[in-house]
C-alpha positions in Angstrom: 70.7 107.7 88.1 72.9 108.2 91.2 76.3 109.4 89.8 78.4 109.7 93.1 77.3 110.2 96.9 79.5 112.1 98.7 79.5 112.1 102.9 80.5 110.6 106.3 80.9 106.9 106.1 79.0 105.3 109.1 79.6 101.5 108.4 82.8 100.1 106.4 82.7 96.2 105.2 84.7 94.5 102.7 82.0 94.0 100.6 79.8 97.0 101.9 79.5 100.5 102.9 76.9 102.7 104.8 77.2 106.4 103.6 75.5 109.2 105.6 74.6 112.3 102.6 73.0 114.7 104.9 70.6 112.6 107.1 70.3 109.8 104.4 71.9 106.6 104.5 73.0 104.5 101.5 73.8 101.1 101.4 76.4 100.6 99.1 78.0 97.4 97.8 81.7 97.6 96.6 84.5 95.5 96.0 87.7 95.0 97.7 89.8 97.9 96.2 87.6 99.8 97.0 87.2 99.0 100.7 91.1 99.5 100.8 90.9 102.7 99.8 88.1 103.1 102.0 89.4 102.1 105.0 91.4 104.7 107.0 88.6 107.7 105.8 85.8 109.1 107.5 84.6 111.2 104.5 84.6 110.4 101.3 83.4 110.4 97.5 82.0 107.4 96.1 81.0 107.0 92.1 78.1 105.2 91.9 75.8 103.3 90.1 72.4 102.0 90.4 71.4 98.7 89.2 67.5 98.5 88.6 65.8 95.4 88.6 62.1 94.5 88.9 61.8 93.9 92.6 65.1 95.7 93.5 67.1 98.9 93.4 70.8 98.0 94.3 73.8 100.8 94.4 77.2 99.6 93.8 80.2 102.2 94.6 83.9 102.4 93.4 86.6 105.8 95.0 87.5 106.0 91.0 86.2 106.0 88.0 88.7 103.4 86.5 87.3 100.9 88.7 83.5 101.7 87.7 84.6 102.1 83.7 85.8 98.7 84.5 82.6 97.4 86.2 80.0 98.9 83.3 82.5 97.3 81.0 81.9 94.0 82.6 78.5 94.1 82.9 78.3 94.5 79.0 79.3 90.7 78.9 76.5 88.6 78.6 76.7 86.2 81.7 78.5 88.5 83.8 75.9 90.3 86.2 77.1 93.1 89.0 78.0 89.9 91.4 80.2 88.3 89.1 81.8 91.8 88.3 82.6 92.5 92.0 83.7 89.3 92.1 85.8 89.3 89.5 87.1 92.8 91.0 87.4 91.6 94.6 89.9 89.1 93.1 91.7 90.8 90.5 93.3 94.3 90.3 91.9 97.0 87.5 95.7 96.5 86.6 96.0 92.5 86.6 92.4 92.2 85.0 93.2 94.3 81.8 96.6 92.5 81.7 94.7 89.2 81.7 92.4 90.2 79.1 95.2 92.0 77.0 97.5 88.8 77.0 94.4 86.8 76.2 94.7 84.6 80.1 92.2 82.7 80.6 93.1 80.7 83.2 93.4 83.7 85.6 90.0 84.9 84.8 88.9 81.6 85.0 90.2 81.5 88.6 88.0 83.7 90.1 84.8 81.9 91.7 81.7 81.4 89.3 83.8 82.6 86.2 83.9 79.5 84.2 85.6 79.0 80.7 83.3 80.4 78.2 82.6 83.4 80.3 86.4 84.4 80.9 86.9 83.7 76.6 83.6 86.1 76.5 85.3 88.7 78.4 88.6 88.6 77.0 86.6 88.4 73.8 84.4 91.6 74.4 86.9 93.8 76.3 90.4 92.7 74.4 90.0 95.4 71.7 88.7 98.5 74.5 91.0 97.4 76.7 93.9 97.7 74.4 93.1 101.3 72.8 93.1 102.7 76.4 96.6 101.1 76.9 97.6 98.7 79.8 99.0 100.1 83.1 101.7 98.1 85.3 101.6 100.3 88.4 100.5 97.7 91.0 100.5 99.4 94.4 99.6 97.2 97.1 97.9 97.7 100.6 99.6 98.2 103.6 96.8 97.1 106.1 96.9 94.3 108.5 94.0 92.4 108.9 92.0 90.0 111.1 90.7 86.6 110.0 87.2 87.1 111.1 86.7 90.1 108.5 87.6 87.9 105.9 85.2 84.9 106.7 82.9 87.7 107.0 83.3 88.7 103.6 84.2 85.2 102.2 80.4 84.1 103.2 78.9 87.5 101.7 79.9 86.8 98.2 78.1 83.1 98.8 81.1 81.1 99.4 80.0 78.3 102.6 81.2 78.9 106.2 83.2 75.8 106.6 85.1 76.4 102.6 86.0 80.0 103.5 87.3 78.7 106.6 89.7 76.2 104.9 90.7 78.5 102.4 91.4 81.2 104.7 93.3 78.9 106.9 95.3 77.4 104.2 96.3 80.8 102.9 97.2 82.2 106.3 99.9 79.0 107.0 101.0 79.7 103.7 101.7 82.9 104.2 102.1 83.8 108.0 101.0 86.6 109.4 102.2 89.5 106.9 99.0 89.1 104.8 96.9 92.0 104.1 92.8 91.6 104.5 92.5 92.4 100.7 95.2 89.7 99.6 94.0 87.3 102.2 90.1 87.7 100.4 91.3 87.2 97.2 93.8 83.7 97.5 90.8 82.6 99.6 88.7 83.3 96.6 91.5 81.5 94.2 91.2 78.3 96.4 87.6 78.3 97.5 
């Protein structure tokens, strides 16, 4: 298994990276904390892992390990797959997903796309107990990047979501909101009201 890459990152998306590790390059699929971290580096660290299927080998990549304890622990729910979990972390936090499952909210799992009912009861199910003996953080610390509205249709119609609803979400969120939105918080209300 691939524990971490570390090197020059060649290619930076909001749902993917391409990391150079001497003369190799690794396509790597992250969420959006992940890219915000990312963004303003050159070099970097990424913790890894390596999802093995029968015709496919996919790497998926977090800057800490919080983020990828929280990823392996969402894949140990049956029904939630590595797309649903970078789903579910493009939309939520670390911090505002482990406060969801601790005060047993369903409706905000259940408002990230192609999380339905019994798989956000599953997940507060599974992960209520682990989530509570490693205590719940409130430090939420967010991004100070501007972004564009063509990176976010980008990354709206990457995790499946139609060209012409990503555009009306994205538009609806951006009158909403004016022009202050950041690309990670413009993503995820999209994602709430695709």
């Amino acid at each position: 298994m691939i524990a971490y890459l570390k090197g020059k990152l060649v290619t930076k998306d909001p749902t993917h990276i391409l990391i150079d590790v001497n003369g190799i390059g690794y396509f790597v699929n992250i969420s959006l904390a992940t890219y915000s971290d990312l963004k303003d580096k050159e070099n970097t660290l990424i913790h890894t892992y390596l999802h093995v299927k029968e015709d496919s080998h996919t790497l998926y990549g977090f800057t800490n390990e919080a983020e990828k304890k929280m990823f392996l622990l969402l894949l140990s729910i049956s029904g939630v797959g590595p797309s649903t979990g970078l789903m579910i972390q493009s939309s939520l936090s670390s911090d505002e997903l482990k406060q969801a499952i601790a005060d047993e909210n369903v409706k905000t799992i259940q408002g990230v796309k192609g999380v339905g009912a019994k798989t956000a009861q599953r997940i507060i199910l599974e992960l209520k107990d682990k989530i509570k003996k490693e205590g719940i953080q409130k430090d939420f610390v967010p991004s100070q990047h501007n972004t564009v509205r063509s990176e976010a249709l980008s990354a709206l119609i990457t995790l499946g979501i139609s060209k012409s609803t990503a555009e009306k979400s994205i538009d609806a969120v951006l009158k909403n909101s004016g022009n202050t939105i950041t690309l990670e918080e413009l993503i995820k209300l999209a994602l709430k009201n695709a």
